[in-house]
C-alpha positions in Angstrom: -59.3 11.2 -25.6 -58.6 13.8 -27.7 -58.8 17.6 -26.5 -60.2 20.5 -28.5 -58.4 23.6 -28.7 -59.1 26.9 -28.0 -60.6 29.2 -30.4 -58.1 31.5 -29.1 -55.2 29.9 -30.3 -56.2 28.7 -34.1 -55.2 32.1 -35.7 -51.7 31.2 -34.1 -52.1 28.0 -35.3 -52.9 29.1 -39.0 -50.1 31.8 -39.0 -47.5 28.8 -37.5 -48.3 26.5 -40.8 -48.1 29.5 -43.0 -44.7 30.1 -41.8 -43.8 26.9 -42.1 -45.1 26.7 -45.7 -43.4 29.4 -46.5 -40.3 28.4 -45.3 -40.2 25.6 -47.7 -41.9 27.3 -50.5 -38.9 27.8 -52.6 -38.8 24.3 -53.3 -42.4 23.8 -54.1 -44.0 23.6 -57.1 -47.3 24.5 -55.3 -48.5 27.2 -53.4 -50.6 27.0 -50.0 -53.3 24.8 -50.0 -57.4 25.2 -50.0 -60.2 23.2 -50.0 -61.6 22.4 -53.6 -65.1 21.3 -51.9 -66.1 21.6 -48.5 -67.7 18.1 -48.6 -66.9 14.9 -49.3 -66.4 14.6 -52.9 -67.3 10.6 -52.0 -69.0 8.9 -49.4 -70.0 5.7 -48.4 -73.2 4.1 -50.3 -75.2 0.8 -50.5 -75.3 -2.1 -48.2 -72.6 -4.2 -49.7 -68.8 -3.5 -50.6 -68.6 0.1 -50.2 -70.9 0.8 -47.6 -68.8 1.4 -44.5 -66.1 3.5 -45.7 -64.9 5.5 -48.9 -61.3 6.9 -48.7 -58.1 7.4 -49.3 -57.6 7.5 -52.6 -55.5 7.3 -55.9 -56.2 10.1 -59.1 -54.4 10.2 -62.4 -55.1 12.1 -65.2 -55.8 9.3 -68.3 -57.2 9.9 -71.7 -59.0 13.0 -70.8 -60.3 11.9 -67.5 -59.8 12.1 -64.2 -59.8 8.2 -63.2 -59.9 7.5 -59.1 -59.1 4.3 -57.2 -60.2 4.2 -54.1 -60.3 2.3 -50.9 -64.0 0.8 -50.4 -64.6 -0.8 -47.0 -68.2 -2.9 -46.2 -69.6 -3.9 -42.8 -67.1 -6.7 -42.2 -63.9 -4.4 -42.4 -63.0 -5.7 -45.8 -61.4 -3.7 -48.4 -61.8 -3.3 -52.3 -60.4 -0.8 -54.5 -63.4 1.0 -56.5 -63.4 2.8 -59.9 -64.8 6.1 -60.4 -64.3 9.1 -63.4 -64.8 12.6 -63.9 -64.5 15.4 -66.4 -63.9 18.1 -64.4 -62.0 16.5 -60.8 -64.6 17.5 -58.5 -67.9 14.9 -59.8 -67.1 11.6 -59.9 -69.2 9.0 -61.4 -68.7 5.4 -60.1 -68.3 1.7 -61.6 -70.7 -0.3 -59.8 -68.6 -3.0 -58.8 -65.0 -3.1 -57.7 -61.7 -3.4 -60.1 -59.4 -5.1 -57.5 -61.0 -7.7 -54.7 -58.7 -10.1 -52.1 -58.2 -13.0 -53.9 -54.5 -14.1 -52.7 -53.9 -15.3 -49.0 -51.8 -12.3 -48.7 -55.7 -10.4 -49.0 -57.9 -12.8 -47.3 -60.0 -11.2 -45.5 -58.6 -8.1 -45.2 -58.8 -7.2 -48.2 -56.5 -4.5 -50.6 -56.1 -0.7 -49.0 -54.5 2.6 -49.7 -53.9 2.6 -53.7 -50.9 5.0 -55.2 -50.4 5.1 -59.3 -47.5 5.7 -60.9 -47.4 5.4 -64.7 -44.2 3.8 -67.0 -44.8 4.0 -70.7 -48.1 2.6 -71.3 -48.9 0.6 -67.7 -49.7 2.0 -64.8 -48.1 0.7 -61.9 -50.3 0.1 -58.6 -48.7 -0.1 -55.5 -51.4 -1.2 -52.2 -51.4 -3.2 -49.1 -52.2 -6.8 -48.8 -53.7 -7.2 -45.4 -55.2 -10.9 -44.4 -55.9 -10.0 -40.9 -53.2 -10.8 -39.7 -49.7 -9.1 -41.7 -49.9 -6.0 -43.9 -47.5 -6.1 -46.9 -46.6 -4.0 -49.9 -47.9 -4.9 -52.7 -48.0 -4.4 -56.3 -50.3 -5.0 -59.4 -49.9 -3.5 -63.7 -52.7 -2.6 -65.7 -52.8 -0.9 -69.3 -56.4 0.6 -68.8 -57.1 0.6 -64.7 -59.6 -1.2 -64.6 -58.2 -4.8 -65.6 -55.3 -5.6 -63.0 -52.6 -8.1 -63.1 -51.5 -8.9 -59.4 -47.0 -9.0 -59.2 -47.1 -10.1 -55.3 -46.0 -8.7 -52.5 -42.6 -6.7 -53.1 -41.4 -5.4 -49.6 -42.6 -8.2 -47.4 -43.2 -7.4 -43.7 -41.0 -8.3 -41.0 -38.1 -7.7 -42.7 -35.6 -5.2 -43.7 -32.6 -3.1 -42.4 -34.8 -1.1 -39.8 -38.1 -2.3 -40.3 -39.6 -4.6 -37.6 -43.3 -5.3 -39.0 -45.8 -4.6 -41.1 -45.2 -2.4 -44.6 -46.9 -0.6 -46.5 -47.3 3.0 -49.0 -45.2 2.7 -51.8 -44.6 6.0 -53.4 -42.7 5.6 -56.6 -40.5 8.4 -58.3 -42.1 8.9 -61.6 -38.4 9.1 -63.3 -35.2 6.5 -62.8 -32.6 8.1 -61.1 -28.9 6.8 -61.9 -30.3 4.1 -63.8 -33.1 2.6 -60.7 -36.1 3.2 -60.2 -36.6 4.3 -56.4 -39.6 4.2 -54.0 -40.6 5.7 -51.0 -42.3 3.3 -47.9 -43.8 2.8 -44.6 -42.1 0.4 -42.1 -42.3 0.1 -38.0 -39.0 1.0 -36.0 -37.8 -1.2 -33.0 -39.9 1.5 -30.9 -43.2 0.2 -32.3 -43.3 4.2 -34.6 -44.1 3.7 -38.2 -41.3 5.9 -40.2 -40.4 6.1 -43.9 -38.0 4.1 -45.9 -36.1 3.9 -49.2 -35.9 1.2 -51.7 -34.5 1.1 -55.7 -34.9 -1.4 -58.2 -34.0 -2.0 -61.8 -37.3 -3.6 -62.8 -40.4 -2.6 -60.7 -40.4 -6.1 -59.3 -37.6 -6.4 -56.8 -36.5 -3.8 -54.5 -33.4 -2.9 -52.3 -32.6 -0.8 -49.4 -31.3 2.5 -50.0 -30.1 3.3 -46.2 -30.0 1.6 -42.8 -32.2 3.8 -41.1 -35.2 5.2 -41.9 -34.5 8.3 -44.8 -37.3 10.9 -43.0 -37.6 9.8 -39.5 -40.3 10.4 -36.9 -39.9 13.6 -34.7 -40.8 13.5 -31.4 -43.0 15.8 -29.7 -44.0 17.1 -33.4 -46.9 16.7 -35.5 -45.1 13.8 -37.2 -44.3 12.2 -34.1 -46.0 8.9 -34.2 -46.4 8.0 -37.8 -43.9 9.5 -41.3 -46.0 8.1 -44.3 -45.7 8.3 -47.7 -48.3 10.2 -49.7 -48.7 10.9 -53.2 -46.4 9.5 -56.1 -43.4 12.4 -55.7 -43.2 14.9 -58.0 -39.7 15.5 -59.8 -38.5 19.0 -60.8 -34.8 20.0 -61.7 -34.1 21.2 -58.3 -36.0 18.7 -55.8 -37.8 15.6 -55.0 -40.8 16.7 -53.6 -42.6 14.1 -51.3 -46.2 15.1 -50.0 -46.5 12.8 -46.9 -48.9 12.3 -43.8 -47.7 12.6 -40.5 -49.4 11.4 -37.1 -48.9 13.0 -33.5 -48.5 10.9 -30.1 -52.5 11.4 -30.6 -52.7 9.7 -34.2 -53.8 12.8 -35.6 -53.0 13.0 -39.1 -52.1 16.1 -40.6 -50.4 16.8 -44.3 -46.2 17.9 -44.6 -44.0 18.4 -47.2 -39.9 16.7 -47.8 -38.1 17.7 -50.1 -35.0 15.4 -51.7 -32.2 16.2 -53.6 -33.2 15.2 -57.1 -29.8 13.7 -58.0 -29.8 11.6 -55.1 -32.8 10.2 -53.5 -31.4 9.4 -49.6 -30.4 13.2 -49.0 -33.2 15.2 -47.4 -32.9 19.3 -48.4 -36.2 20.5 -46.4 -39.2 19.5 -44.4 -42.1 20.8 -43.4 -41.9 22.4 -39.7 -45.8 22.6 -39.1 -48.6 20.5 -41.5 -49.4 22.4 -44.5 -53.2 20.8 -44.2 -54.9 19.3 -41.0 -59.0 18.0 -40.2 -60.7 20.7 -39.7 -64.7 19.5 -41.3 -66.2 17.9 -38.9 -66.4 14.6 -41.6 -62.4 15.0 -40.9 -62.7 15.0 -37.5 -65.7 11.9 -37.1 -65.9 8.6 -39.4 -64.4 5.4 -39.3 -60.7 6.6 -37.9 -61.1 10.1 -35.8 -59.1 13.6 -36.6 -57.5 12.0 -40.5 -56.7 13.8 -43.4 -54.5 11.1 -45.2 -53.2 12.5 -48.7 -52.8 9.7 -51.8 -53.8 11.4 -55.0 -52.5 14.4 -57.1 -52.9 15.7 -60.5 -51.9 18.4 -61.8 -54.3 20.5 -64.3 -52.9 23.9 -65.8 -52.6 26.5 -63.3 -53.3 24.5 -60.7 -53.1 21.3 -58.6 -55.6 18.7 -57.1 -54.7 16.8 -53.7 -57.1 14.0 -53.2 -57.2 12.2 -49.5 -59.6 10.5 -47.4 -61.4 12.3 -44.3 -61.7 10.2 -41.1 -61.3 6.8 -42.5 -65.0 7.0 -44.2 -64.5 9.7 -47.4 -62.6 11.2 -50.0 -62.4 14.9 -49.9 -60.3 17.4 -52.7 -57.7 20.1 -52.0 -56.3 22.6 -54.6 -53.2 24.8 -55.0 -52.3 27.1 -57.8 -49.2 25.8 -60.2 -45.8 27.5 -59.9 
């Protein structure tokens, strides 16, 4: 069951995650975040393959466009990834049949979830979970124009690993090599059954390595980030840090939005992180859906002065922060 909290005691809770923002804010490239739209900028439609749930989801900016994968769930619990485009981030206009469906037995069934898009030259790089029902895996798939995708298998397979004890999942990739590798940022499950964040590098995109023993931002308990330490986002890279948006999970599994901040230079070594969320459910179609009390952060772009976080709302939409640029 999940208590409300008394009106008396949001202001406190406002001025706590502005604190902690600030705290970090010397390392951001962002400043505080707002709502871009106080409704879903996507919701749910038809009676077929994206009728159940519209969410979490992956934006890049691409030949003048803003170009959105996201997760589509029907009636069964199956997942595809749909297309949509916009001019101006905010109005999206759909494709009216998915880009990516389950196809491998790594899928069956359960279909392909939680896109993230990093781009390498001229292909853009998907990272998603295969789930069948049974196993979740990370997985990844290339494409030149997103909407044509050529599937490269599962590349951190679950149940394995120097910590990890199950399922994985959330592959944020750095959008720069570092020393020569390439380096991504996961989601595994700790002896203690708490899903944490792990570190991987690779030379080609297709094979990946630990970077440490233990997971590189750990849960923390009796915090906002005590259950669950997922990736969000694609970092962004600045001289001075690594900066990971990622979605944390109380003892309650509710999801609000933090900040880490790595050393640029060296990927494993955590400078800063966020002491309160930055961005929790407060709509009430971020509070009721599929999944209760979720704000879950996958998409960015950055457009002039400012910056546009994308993420779905309970499990059933896709709703659109913004912060200005510094």
């Amino acid at each position: 069951m999940h208590l409300k909290k008394p009106k008396a005691i949001l202001p406190l809770m406002f001025l706590l995650a502005s604190l902690g923002f600030a705290a970090l804010a010397t390392n951001l490239p962002f400043g505080a975040w707002t709502r871009a739209s106080n409704e879903p900028i996507l919701s749910p439609q038809g009676t077929t393959w994206e009728s159940a749930g519209t969410f979490n989801p992956a934006v890049v900016f691409h030949d003048g466009k803003f170009v959105m994968l996201y997760r589509a769930q029907d009636s069964s619990g199956t997942s595809r990834l749909g297309y949509a485009e916009s001019t101006d981030g905010l109005h999206f206009t759909r494709r009216p049949e998915p880009v990516l469906s389950p196809e491998t037995d790594y899928e069956k069934d359960g279909g392909v979830e939680d896109p993230r898009l990093q781009k390498f030259g001229g292909t853009f790089y998907l990272t998603y979970t295969g789930y069948n029902k049974k196993d979740a895996q990370l997985c990844l798939a290339t494409s030149r124009d997103l909407i044509h995708w050529e599937r490269k298998g599962v590349i951190l397979p679950a149940y394995k690993g120097n910590w990890n004890v199950a399922w994985t999942k959330s592959g944020a990739i750095v959008p720069e090599r570092i020393d020569g590798k390439y380096w991504m940022y996961w989601l595994g499950t700790a002896a203690d059954k708490t899903d944490q964040m792990g570190l991987s590098y690779s030379t080609d995109l297709l094979h990946w390595t630990e970077a440490t023993t233990t997971p590189v931002l750990p849960r923390r308990p009796g915090m906002f980030d005590s259950r669950v330490v997922e990736p969000g986002p694609p970092p962004i890279l600045t001289e001075r840090s690594i900066v990971l948006i990622y979605n944390g999970a109380d003892d309650h599994l509710v999801y609000r939005t933090a900040v880490a901040v790595f050393d640029p230079t060296d990927p494993r070594k955590l400078i800063s992180r966020s002491d309160e969320p930055i961005f929790a459910p407060e709509k009430e179609w971020e509070k009721v859906g599929q999944v209760p009390n979720v704000v879950f952060v996958e998409g960015m772009v950055r457009q002039g002065g400012h910056w546009l976080f994308y993420y779905g709302g309970a499990d059933k939409y896709v709703g659109v922060a913004e912060a200005p640029a510094k």
